[in-house]
C-alpha positions as CSV (number, residue, x, y, z in Angstrom):
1,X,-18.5,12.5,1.6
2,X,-15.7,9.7,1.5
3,X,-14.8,10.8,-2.0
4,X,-14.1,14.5,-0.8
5,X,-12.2,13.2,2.1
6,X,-10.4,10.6,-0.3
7,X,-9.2,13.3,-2.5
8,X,-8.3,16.2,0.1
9,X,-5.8,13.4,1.5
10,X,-4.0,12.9,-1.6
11,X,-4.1,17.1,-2.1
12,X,-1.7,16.9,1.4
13,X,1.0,15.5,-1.1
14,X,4.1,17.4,-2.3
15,X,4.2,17.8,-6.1
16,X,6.7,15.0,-7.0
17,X,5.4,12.4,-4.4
18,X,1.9,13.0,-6.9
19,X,3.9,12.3,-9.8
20,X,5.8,10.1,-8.6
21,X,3.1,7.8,-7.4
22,X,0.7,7.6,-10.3
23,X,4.2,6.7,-12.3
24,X,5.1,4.2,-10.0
25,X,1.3,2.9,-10.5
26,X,1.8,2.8,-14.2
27,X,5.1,0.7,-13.8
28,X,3.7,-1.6,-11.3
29,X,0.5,-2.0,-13.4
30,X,2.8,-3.2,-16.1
31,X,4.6,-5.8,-14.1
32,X,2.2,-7.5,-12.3
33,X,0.8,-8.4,-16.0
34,X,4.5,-9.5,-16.2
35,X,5.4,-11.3,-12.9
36,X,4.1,-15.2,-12.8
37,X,1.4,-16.1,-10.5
38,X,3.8,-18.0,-8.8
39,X,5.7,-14.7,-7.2
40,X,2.0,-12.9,-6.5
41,X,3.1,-12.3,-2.7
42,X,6.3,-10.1,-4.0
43,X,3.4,-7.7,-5.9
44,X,2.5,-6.2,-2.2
45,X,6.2,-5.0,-2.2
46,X,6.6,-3.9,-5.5
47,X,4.9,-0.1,-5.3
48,X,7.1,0.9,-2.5
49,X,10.4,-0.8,-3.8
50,X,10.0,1.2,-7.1
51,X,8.6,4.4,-4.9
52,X,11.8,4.5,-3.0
53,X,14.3,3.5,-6.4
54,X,11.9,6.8,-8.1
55,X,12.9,8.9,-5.0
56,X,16.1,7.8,-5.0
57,X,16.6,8.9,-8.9
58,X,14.7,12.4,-8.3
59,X,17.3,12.7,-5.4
60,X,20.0,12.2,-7.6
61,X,18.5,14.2,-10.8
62,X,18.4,17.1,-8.0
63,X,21.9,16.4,-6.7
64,X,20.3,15.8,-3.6
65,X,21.9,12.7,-1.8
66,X,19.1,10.1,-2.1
67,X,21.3,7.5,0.6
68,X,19.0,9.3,3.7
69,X,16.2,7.8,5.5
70,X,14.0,10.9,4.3
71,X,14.5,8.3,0.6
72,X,12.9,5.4,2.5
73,X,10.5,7.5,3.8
74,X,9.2,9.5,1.0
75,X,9.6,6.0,-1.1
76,X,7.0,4.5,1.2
77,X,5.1,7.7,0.8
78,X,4.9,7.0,-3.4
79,X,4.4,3.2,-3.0
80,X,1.4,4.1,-0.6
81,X,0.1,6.8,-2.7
82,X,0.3,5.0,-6.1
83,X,-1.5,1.7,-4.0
84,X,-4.5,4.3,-3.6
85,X,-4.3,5.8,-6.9
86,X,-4.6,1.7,-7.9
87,X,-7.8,1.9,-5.8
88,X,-9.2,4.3,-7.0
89,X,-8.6,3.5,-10.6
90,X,-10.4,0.3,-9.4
91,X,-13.5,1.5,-7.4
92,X,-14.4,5.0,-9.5
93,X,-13.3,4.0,-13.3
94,X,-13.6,0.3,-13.3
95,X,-16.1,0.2,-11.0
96,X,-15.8,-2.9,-8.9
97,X,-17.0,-1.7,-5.3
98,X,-18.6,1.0,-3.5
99,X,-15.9,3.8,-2.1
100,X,-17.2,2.6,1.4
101,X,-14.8,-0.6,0.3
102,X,-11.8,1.7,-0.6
103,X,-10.1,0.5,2.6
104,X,-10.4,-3.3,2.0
105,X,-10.3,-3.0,-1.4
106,X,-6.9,-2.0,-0.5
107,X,-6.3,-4.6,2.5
108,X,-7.3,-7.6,0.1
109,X,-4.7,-6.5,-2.8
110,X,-1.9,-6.1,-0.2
111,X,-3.2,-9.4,1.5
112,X,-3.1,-11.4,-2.0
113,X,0.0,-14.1,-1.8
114,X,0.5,-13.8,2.3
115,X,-3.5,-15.1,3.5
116,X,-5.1,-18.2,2.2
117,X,-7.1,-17.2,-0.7
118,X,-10.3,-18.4,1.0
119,X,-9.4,-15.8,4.3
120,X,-8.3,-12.6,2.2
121,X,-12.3,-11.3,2.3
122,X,-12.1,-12.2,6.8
123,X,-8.7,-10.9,7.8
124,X,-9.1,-7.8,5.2
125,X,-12.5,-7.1,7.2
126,X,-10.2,-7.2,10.8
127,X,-7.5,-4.8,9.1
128,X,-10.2,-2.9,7.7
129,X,-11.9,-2.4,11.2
130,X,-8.7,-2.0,13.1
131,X,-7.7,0.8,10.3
132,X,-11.2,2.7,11.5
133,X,-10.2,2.1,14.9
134,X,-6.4,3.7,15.1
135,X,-5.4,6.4,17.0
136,X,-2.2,6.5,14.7
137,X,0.0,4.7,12.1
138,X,2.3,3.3,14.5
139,X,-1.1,1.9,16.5
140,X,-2.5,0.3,13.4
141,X,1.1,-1.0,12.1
142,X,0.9,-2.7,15.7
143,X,-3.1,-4.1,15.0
144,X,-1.9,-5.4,11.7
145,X,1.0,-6.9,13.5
146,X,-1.5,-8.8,15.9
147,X,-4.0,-9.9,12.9
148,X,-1.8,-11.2,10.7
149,X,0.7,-13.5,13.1
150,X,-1.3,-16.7,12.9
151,X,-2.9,-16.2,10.1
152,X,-0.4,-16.0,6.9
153,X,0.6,-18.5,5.1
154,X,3.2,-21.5,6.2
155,X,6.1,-20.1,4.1
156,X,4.9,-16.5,5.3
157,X,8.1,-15.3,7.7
158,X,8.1,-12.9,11.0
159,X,9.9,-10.3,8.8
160,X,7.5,-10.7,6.2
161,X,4.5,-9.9,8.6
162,X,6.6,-6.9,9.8
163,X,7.1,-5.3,6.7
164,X,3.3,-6.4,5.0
165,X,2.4,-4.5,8.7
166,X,4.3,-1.7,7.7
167,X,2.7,-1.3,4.4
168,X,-1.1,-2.3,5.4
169,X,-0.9,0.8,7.8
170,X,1.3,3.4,5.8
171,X,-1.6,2.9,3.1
172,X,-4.5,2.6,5.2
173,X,-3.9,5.0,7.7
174,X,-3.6,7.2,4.6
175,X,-7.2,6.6,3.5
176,X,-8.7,8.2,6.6
């Protein structure tokens, strides 16, 4: 039942975001084989930076002008749909959890770099209930908000938590 309502989600899609996205997974997958452990917490970011530099080009291969916040939005719309495209790569072809986990599977990669290693499972299990719990995306950005202030890392700043907030509930919410 959660794979046909996985999959009639990412059917709500326009054509390019789809294409789009599983490019922009394919390029992320690439660097993060690239990128030194040392930078891990920049990999959250890295799906909807490229998603909004590939809108950006489609704009401009169009003659569109891609300087509009419709860019940022349908950026975050690739770099959320190529995050769940990375999920599912990792729970149906890889195989590493039941689709029950799609949600924290998801929570935990995004967490990676910003939570203690040791608290990635914990606070990925509060997003993850929170997630089931939101009325909308605005309400779970504000839950995410709430979970993660106090619990990220020392070097971890306020905008940080805003934007990892941002991107926890753009992808989640999507999963429902």
């Amino acid at each position: 039942m959660a794979e046909i309502e996985l999959f009639r989600d990412i059917t709500e899609y326009s054509i390019e975001i789809l294409l789009l996205a599983a490019g922009v997974c394919i390029i992320t997958g690439l660097l993060k084989k690239a990128i030194p452990p040392a930078y891990k917490k920049y990999i959250t970011f890295l799906p909807f930076a490229i998603g909004c530099a590939a809108y950006a080009v489609l704009l401009l291969i169009s003659k569109k002008d891609p300087f509009t916040p419709l860019t940022v939005e349908k950026g975050f719309e690739t770099g959320a749909l190529s995050t769940i495209y990375y999920i599912i790569y990792e729970q149906f072809i890889r195989g590493k959890a039941s689709v029950k986990g799609i949600r924290r599977l998801a929570a935990e990669g995004l967490l990676k770099g910003y939570v203690d290693e040791s608290r990635v499972g914990e606070i990925a299990e509060k997003i993850t209930a929170a997630a089931d719990c939101a009325q909308s995306e605005t309400g779970l950005k504000a839950a995410c908000k709430d979970i993660l202030t106090g619990n990220t890392l020392n070097d971890i700043t306020p905008d940080d938590i805003f934007l990892l907030s941002q991107f926890l509930a753009k992808t989640l919410y999507n999963l429902k």
